[in-house]
PDB file of N, CA, C and O in Angstrom:
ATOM      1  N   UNK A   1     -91.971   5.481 203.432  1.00  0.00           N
ATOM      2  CA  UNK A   1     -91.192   6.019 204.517  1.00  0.00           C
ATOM      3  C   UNK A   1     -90.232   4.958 205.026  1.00  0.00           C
ATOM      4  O   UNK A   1     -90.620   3.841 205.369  1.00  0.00           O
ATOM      5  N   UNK A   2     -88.986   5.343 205.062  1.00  0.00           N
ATOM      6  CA  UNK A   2     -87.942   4.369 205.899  1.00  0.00           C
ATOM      7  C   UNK A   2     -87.914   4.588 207.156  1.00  0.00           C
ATOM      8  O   UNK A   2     -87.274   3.674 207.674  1.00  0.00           O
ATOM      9  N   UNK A   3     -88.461   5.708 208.322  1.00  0.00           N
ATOM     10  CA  UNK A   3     -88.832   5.417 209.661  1.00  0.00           C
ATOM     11  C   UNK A   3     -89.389   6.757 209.672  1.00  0.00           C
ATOM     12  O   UNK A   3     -90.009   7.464 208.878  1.00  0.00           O
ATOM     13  N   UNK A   4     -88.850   6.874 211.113  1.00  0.00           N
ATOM     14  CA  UNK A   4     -89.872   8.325 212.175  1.00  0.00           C
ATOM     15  C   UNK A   4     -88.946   9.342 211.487  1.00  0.00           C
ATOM     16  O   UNK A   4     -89.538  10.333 211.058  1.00  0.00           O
ATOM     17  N   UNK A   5     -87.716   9.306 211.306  1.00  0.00           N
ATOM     18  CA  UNK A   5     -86.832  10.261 211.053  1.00  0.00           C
ATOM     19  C   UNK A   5     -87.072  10.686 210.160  1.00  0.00           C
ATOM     20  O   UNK A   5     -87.255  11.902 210.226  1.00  0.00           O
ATOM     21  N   UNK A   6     -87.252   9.963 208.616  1.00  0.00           N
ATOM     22  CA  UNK A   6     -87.496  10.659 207.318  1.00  0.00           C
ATOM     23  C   UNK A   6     -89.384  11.101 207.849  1.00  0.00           C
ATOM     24  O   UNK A   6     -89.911  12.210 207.764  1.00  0.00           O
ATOM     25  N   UNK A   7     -89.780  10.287 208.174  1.00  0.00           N
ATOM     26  CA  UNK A   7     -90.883  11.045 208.195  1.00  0.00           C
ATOM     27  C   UNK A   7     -91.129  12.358 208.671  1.00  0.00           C
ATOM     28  O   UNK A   7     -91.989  13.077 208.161  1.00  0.00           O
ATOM     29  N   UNK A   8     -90.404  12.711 209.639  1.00  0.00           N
ATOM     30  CA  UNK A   8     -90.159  14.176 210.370  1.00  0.00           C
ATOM     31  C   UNK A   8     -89.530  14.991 209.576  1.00  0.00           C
ATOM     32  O   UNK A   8     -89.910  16.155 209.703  1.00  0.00           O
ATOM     33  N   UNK A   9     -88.586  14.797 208.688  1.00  0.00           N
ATOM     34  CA  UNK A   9     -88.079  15.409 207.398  1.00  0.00           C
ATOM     35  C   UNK A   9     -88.893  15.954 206.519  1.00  0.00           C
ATOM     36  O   UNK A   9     -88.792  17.100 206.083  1.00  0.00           O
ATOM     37  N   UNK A  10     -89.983  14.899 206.143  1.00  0.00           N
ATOM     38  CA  UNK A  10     -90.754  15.056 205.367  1.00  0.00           C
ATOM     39  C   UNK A  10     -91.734  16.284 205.177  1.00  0.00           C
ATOM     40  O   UNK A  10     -92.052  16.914 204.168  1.00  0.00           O
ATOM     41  N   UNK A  11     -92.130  16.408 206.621  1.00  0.00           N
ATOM     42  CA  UNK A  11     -93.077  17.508 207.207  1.00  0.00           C
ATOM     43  C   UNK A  11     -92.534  18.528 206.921  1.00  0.00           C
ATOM     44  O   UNK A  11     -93.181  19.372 206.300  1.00  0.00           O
ATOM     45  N   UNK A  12     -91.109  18.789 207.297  1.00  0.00           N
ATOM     46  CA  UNK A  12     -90.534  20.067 207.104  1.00  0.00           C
ATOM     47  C   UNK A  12     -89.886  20.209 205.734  1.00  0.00           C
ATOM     48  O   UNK A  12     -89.578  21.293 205.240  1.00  0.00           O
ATOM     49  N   UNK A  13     -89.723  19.129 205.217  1.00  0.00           N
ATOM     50  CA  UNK A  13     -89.704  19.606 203.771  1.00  0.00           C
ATOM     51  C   UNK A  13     -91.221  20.131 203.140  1.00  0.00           C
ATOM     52  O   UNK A  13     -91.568  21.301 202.981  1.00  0.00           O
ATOM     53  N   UNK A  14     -91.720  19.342 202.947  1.00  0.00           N
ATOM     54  CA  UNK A  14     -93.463  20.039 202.950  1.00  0.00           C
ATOM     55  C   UNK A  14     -93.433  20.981 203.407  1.00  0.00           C
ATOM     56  O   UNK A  14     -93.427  21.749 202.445  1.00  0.00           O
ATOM     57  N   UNK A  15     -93.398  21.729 204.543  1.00  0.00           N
ATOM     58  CA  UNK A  15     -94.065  22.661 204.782  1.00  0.00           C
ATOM     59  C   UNK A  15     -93.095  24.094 204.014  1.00  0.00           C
ATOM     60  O   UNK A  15     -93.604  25.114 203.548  1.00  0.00           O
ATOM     61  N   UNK A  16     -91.865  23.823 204.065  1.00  0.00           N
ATOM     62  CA  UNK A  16     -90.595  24.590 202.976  1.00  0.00           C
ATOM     63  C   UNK A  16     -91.110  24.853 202.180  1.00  0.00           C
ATOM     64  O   UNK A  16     -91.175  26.046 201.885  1.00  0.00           O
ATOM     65  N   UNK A  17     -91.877  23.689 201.255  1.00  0.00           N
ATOM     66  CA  UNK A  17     -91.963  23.698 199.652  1.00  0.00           C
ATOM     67  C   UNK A  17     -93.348  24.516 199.786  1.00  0.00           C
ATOM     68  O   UNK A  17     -93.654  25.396 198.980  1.00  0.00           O
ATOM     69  N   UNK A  18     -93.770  24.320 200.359  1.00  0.00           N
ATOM     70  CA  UNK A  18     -95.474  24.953 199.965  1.00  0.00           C
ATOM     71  C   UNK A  18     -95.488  26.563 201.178  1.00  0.00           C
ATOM     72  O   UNK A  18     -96.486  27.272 201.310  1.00  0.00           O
ATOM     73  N   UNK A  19     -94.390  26.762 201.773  1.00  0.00           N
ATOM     74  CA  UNK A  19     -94.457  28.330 202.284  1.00  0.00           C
ATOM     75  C   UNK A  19     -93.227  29.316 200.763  1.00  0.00           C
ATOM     76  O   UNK A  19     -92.849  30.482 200.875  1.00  0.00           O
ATOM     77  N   UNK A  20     -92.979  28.619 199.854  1.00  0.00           N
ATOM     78  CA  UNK A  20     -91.876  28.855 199.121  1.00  0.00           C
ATOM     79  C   UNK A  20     -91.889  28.594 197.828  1.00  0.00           C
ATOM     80  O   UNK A  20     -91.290  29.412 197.131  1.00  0.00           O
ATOM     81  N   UNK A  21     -92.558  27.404 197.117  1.00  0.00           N
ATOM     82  CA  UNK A  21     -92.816  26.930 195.792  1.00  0.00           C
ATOM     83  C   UNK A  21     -93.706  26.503 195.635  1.00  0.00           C
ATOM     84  O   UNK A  21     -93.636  25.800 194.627  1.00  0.00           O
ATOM     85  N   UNK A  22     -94.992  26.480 196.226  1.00  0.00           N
ATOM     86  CA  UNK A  22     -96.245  26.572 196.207  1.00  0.00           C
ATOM     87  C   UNK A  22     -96.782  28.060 195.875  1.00  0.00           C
ATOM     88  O   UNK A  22     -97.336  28.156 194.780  1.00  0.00           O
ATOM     89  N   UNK A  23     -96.720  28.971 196.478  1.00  0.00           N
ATOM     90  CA  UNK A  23     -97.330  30.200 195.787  1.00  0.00           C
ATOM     91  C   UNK A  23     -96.494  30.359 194.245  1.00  0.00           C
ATOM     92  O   UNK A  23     -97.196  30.520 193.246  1.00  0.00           O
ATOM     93  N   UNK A  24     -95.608  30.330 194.160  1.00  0.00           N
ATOM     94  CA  UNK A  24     -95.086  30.669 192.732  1.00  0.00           C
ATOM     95  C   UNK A  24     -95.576  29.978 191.812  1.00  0.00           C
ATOM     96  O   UNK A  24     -95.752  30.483 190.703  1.00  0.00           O
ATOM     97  N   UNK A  25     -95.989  28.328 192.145  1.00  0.00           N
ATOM     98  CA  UNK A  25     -96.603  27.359 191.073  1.00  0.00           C
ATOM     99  C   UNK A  25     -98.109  27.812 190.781  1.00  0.00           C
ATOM    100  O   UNK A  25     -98.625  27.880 189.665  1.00  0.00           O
ATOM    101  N   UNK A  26     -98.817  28.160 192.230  1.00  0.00           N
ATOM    102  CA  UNK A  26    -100.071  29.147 191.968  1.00  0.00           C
ATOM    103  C   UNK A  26    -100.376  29.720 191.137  1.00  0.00           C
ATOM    104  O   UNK A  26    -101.289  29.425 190.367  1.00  0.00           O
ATOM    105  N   UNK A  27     -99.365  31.120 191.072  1.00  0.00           N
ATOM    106  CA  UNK A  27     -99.839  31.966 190.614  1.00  0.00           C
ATOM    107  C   UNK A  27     -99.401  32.101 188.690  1.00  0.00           C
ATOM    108  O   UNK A  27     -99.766  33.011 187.946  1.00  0.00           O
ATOM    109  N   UNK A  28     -98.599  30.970 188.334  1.00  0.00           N
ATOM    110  CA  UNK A  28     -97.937  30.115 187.648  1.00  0.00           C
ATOM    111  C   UNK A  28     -99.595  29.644 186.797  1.00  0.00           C
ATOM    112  O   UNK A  28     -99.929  30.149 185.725  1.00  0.00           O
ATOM    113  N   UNK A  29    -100.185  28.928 187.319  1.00  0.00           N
ATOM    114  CA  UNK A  29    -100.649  28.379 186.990  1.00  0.00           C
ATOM    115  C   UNK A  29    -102.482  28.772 187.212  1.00  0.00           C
ATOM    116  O   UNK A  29    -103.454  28.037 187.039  1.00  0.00           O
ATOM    117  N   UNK A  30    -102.421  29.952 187.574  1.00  0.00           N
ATOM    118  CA  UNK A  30    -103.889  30.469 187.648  1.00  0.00           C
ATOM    119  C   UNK A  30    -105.127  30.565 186.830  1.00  0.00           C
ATOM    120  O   UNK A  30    -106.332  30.581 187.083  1.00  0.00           O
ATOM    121  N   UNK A  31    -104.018  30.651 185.212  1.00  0.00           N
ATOM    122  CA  UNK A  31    -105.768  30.590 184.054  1.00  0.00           C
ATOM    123  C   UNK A  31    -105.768  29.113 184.152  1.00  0.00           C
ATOM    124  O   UNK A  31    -106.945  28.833 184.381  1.00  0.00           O
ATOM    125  N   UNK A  32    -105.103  28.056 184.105  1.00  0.00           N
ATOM    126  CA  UNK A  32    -105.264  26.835 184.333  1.00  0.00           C
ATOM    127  C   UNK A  32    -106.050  26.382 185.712  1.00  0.00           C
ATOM    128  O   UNK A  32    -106.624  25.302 185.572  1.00  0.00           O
ATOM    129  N   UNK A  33    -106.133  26.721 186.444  1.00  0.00           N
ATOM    130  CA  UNK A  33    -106.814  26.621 187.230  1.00  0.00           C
ATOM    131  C   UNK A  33    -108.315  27.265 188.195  1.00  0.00           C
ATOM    132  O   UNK A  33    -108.999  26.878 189.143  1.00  0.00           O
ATOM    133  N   UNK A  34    -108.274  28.252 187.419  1.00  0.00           N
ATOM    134  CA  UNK A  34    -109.249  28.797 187.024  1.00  0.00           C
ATOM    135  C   UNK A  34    -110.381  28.285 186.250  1.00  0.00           C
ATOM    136  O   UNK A  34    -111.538  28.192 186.659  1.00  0.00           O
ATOM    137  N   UNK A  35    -109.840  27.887 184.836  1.00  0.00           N
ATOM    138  CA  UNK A  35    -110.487  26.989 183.807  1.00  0.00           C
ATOM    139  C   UNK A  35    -111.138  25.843 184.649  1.00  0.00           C
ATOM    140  O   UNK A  35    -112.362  25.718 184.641  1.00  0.00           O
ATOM    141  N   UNK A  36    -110.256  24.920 185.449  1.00  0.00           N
ATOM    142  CA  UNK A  36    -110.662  23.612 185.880  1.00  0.00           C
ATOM    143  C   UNK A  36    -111.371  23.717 187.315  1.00  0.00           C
ATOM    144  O   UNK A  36    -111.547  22.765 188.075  1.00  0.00           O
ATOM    145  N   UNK A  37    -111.747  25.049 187.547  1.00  0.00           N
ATOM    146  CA  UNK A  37    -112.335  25.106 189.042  1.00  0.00           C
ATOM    147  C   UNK A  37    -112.164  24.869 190.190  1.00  0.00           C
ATOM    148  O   UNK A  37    -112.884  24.677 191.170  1.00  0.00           O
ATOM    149  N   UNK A  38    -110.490  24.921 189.853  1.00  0.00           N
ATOM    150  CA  UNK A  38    -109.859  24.777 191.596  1.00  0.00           C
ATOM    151  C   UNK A  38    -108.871  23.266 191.154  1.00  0.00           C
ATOM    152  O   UNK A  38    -107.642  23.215 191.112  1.00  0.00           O
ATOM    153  N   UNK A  39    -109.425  22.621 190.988  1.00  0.00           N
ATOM    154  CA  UNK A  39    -109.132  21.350 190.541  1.00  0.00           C
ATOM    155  C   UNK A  39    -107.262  20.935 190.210  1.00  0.00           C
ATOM    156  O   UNK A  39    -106.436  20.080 190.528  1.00  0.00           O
ATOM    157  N   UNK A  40    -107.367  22.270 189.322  1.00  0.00           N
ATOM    158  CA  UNK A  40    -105.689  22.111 189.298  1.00  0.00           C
ATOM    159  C   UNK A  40    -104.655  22.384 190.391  1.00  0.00           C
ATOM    160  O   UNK A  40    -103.425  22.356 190.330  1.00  0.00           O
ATOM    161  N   UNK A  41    -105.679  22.722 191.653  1.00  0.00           N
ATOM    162  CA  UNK A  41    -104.440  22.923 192.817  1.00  0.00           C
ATOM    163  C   UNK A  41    -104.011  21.228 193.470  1.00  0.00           C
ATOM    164  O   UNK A  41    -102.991  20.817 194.024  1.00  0.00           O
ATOM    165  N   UNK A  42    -105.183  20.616 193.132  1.00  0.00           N
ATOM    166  CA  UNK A  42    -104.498  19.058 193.386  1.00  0.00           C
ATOM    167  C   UNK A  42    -103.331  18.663 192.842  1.00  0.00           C
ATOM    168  O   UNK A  42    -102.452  18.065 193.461  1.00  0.00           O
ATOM    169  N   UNK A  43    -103.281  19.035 191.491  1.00  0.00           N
ATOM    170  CA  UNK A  43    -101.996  18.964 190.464  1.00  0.00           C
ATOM    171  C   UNK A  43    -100.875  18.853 191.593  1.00  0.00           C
ATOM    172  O   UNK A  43    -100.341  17.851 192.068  1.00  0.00           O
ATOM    173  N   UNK A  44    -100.640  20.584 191.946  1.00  0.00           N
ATOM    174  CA  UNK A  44     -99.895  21.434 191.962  1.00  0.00           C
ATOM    175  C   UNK A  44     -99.248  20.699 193.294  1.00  0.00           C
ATOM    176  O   UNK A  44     -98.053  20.446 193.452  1.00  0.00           O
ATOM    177  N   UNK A  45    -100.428  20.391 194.300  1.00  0.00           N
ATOM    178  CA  UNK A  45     -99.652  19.603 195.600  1.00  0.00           C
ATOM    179  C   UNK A  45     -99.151  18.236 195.248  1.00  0.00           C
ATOM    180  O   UNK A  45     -98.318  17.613 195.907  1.00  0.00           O
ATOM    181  N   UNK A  46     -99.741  17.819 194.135  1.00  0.00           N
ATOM    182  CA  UNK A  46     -98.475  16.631 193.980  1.00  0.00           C
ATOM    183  C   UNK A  46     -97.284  16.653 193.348  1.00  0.00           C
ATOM    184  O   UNK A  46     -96.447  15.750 193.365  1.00  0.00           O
ATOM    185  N   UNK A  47     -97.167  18.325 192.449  1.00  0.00           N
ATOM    186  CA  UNK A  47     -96.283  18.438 191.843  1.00  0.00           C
ATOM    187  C   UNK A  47     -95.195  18.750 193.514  1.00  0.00           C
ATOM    188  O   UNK A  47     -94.005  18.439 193.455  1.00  0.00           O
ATOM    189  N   UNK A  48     -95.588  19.169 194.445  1.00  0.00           N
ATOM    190  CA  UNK A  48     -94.986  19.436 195.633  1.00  0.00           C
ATOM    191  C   UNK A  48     -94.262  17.995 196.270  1.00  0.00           C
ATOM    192  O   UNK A  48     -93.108  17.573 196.351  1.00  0.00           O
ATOM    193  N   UNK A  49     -95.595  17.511 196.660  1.00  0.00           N
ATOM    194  CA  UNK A  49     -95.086  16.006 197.068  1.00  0.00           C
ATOM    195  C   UNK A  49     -93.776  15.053 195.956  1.00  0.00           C
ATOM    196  O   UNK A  49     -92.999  14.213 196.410  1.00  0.00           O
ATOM    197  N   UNK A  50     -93.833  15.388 194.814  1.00  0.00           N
ATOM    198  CA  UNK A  50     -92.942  14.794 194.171  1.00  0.00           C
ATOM    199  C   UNK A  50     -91.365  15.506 194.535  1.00  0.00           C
ATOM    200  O   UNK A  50     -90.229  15.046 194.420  1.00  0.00           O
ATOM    201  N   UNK A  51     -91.827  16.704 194.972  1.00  0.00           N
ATOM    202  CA  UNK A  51     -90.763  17.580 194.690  1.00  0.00           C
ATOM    203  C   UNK A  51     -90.082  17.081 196.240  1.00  0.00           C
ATOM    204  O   UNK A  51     -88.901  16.740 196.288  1.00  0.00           O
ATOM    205  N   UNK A  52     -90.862  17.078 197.349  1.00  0.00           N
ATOM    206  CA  UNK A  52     -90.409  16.152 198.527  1.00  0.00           C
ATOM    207  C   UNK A  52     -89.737  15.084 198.232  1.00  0.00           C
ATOM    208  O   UNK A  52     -88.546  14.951 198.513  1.00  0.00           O
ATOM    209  N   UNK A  53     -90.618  13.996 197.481  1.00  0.00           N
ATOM    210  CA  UNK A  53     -89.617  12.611 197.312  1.00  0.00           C
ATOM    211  C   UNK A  53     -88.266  12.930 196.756  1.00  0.00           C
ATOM    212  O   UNK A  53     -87.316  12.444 197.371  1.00  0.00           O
ATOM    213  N   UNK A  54     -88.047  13.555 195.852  1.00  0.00           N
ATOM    214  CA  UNK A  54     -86.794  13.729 195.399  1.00  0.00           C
ATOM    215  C   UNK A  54     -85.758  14.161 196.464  1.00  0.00           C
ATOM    216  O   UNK A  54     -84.730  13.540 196.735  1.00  0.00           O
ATOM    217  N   UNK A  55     -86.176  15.309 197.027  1.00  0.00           N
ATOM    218  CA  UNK A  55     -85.456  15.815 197.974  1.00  0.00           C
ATOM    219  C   UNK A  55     -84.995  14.609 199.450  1.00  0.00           C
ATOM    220  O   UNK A  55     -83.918  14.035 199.611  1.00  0.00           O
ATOM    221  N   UNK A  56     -85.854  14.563 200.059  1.00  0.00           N
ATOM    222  CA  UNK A  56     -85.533  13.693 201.345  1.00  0.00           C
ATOM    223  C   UNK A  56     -85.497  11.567 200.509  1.00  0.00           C
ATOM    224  O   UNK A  56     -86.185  10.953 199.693  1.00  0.00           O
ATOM    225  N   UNK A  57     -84.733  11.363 201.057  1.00  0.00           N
ATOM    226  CA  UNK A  57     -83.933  10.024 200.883  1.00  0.00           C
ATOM    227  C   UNK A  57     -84.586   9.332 201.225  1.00  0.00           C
ATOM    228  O   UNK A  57     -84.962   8.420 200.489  1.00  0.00           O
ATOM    229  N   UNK A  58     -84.954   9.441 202.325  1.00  0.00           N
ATOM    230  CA  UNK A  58     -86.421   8.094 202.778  1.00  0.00           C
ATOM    231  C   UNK A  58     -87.677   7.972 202.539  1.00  0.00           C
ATOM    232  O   UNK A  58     -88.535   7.280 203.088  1.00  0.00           O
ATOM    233  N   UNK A  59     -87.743   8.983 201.339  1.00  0.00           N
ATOM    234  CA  UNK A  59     -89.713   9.295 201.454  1.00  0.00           C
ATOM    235  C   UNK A  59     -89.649   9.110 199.825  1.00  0.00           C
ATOM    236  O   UNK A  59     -89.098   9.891 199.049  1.00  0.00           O
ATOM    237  N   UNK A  60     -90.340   7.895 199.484  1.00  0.00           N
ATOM    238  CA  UNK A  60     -90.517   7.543 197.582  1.00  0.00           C
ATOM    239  C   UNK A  60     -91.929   7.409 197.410  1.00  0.00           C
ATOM    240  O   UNK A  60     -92.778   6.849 198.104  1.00  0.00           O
ATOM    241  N   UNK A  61     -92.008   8.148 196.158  1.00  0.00           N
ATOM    242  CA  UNK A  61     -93.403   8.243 195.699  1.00  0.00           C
ATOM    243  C   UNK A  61     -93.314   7.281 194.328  1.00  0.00           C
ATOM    244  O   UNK A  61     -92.559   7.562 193.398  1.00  0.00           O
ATOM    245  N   UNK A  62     -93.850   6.563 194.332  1.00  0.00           N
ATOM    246  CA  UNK A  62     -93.843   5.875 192.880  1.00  0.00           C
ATOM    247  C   UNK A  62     -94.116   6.031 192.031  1.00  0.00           C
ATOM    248  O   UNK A  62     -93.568   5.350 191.164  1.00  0.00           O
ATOM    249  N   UNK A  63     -95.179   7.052 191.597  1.00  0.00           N
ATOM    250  CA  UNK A  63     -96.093   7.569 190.101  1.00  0.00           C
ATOM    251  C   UNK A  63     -96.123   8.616 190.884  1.00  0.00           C
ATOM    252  O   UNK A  63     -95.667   8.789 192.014  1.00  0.00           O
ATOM    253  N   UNK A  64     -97.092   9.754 189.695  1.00  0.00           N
ATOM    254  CA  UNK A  64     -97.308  10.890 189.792  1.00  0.00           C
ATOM    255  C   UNK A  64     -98.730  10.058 190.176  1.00  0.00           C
ATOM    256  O   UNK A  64     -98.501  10.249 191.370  1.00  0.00           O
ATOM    257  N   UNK A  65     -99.759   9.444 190.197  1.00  0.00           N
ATOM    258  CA  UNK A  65    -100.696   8.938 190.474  1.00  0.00           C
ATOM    259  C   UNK A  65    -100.947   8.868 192.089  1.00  0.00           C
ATOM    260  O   UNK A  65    -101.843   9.390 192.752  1.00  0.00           O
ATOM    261  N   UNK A  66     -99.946   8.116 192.462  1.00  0.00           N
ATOM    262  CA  UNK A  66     -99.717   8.215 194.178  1.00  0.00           C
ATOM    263  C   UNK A  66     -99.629   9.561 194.622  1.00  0.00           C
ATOM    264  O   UNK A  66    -100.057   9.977 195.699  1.00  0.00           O
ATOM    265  N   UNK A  67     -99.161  10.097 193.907  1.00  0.00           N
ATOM    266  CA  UNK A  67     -98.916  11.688 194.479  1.00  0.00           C
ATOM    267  C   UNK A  67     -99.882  12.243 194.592  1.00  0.00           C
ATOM    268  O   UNK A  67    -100.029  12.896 195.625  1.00  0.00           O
ATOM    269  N   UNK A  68    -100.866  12.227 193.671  1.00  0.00           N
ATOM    270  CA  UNK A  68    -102.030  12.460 193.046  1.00  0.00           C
ATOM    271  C   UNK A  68    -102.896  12.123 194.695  1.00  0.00           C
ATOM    272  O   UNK A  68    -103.157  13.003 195.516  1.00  0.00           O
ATOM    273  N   UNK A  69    -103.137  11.010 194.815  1.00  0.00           N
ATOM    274  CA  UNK A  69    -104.130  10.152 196.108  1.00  0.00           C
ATOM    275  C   UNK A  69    -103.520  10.987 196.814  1.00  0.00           C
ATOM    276  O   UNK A  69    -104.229  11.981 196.968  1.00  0.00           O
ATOM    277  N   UNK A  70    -102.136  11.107 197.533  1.00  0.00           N
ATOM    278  CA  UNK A  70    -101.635  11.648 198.521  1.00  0.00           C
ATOM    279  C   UNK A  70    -102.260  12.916 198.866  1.00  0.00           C
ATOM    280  O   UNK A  70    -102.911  13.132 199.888  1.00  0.00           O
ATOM    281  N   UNK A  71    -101.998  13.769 197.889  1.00  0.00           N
ATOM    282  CA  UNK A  71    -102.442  15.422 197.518  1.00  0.00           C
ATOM    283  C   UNK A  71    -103.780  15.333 198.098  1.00  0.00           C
ATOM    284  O   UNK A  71    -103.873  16.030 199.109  1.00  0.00           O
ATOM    285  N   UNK A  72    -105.137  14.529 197.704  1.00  0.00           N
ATOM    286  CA  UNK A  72    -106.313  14.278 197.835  1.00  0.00           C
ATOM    287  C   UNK A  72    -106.443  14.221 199.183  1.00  0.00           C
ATOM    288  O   UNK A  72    -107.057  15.127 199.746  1.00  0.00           O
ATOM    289  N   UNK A  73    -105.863  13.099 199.964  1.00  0.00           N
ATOM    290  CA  UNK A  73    -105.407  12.440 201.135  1.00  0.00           C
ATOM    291  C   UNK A  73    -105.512  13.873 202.216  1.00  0.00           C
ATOM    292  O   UNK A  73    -106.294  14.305 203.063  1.00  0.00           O
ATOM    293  N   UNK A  74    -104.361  14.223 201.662  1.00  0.00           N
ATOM    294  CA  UNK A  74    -103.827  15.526 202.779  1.00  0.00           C
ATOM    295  C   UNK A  74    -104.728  16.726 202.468  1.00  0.00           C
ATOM    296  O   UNK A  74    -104.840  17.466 203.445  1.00  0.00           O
ATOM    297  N   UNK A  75    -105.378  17.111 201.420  1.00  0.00           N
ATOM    298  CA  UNK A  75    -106.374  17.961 201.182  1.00  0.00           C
ATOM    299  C   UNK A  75    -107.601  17.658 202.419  1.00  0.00           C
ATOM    300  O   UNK A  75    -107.948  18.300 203.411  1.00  0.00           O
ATOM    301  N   UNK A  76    -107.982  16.547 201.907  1.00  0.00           N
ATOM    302  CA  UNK A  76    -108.917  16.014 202.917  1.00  0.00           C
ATOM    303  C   UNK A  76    -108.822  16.082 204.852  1.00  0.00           C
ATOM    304  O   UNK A  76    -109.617  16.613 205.628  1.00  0.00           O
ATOM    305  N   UNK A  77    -107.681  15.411 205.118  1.00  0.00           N
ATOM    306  CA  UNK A  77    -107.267  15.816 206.374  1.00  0.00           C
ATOM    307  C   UNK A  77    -106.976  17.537 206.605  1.00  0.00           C
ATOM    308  O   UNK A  77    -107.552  18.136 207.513  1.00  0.00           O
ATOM    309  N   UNK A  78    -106.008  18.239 205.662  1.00  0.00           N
ATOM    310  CA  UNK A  78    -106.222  19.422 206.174  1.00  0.00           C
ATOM    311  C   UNK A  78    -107.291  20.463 206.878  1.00  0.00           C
ATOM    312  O   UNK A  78    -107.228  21.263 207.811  1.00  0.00           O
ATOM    313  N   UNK A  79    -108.595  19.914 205.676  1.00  0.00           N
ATOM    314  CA  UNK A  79    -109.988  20.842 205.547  1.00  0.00           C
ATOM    315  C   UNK A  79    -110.796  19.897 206.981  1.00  0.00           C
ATOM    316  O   UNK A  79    -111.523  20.630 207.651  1.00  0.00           O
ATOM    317  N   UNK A  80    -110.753  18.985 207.281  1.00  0.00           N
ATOM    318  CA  UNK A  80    -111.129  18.426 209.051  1.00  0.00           C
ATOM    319  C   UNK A  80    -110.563  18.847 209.747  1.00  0.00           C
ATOM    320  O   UNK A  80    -111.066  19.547 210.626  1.00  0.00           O
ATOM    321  N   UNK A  81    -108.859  18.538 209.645  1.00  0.00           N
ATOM    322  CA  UNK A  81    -108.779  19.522 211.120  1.00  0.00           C
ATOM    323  C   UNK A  81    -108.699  21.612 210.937  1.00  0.00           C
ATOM    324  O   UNK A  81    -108.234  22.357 211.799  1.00  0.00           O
ATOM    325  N   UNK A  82    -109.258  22.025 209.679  1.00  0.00           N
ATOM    326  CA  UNK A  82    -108.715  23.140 209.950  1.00  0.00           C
ATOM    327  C   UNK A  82    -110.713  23.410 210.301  1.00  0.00           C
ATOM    328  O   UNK A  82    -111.048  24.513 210.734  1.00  0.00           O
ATOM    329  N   UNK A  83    -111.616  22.513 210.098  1.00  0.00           N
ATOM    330  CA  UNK A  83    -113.303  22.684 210.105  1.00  0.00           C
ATOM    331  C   UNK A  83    -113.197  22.330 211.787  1.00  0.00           C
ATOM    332  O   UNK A  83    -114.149  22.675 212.487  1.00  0.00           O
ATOM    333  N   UNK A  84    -112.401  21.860 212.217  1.00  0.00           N
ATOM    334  CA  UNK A  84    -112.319  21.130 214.069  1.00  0.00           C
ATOM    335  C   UNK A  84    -111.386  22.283 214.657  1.00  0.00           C
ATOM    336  O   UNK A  84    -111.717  22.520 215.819  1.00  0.00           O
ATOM    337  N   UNK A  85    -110.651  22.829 214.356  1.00  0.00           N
ATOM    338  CA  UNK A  85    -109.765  24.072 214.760  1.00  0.00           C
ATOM    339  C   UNK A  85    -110.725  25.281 215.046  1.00  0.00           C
ATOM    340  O   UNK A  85    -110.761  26.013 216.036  1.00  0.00           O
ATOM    341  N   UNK A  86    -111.425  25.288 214.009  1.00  0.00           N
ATOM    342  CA  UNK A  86    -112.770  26.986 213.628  1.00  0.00           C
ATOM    343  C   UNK A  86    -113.852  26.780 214.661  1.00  0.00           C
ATOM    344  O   UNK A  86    -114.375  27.680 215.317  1.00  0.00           O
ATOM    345  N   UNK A  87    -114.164  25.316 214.738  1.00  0.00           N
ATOM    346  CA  UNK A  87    -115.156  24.927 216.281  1.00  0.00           C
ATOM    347  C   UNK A  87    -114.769  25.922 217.213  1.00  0.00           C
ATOM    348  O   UNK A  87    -115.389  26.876 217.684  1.00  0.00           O
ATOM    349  N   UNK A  88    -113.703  25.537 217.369  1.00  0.00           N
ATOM    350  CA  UNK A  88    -113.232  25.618 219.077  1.00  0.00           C
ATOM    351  C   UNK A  88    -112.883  26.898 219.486  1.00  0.00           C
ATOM    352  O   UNK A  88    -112.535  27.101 220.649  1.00  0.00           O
TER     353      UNK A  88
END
């Protein structure tokens, strides 16, 4: 990240790509993921996150590997706060 700004970019590019080119890569990719037990939707969010770096100027991903952790990363945080959201 080069500051607050691309980072705020970032979000809304994310959230673009995955209300928009996330279901199409889904459903794209369903006997494959099917086969691997879910597993290939990690793929699929880093194929997203890459698709972010390209797009916004301040946000570089270096490997598909980083993307990879990232995907994991944000998987992980999503499923806490959406298990802390269902609490309340």
């Amino acid at each position: 990240m080069d500051g607050f700004g691309s980072s705020i970019i970032v979000v809304i590019v994310l959230a673009i790509l995955n209300i928009f080119v996330s279901p199409i890569l889904k459903i794209i990719s369903l006997p494959i993921t099917i086969l691997t037990l879910g597993l290939f939707s990690f793929v699929i969010n880093a194929i997203i996150i890459m698709l972010c770096a390209y797009f916004v100027n301040g946000f570089h991903v270096e490997s598909f590997w980083y993307a990879l952790l990232f995907s994991l990363i944000l998987s992980f945080v999503q499923s806490l706060v959406g298990g802390l959201s269902a609490q309340s």
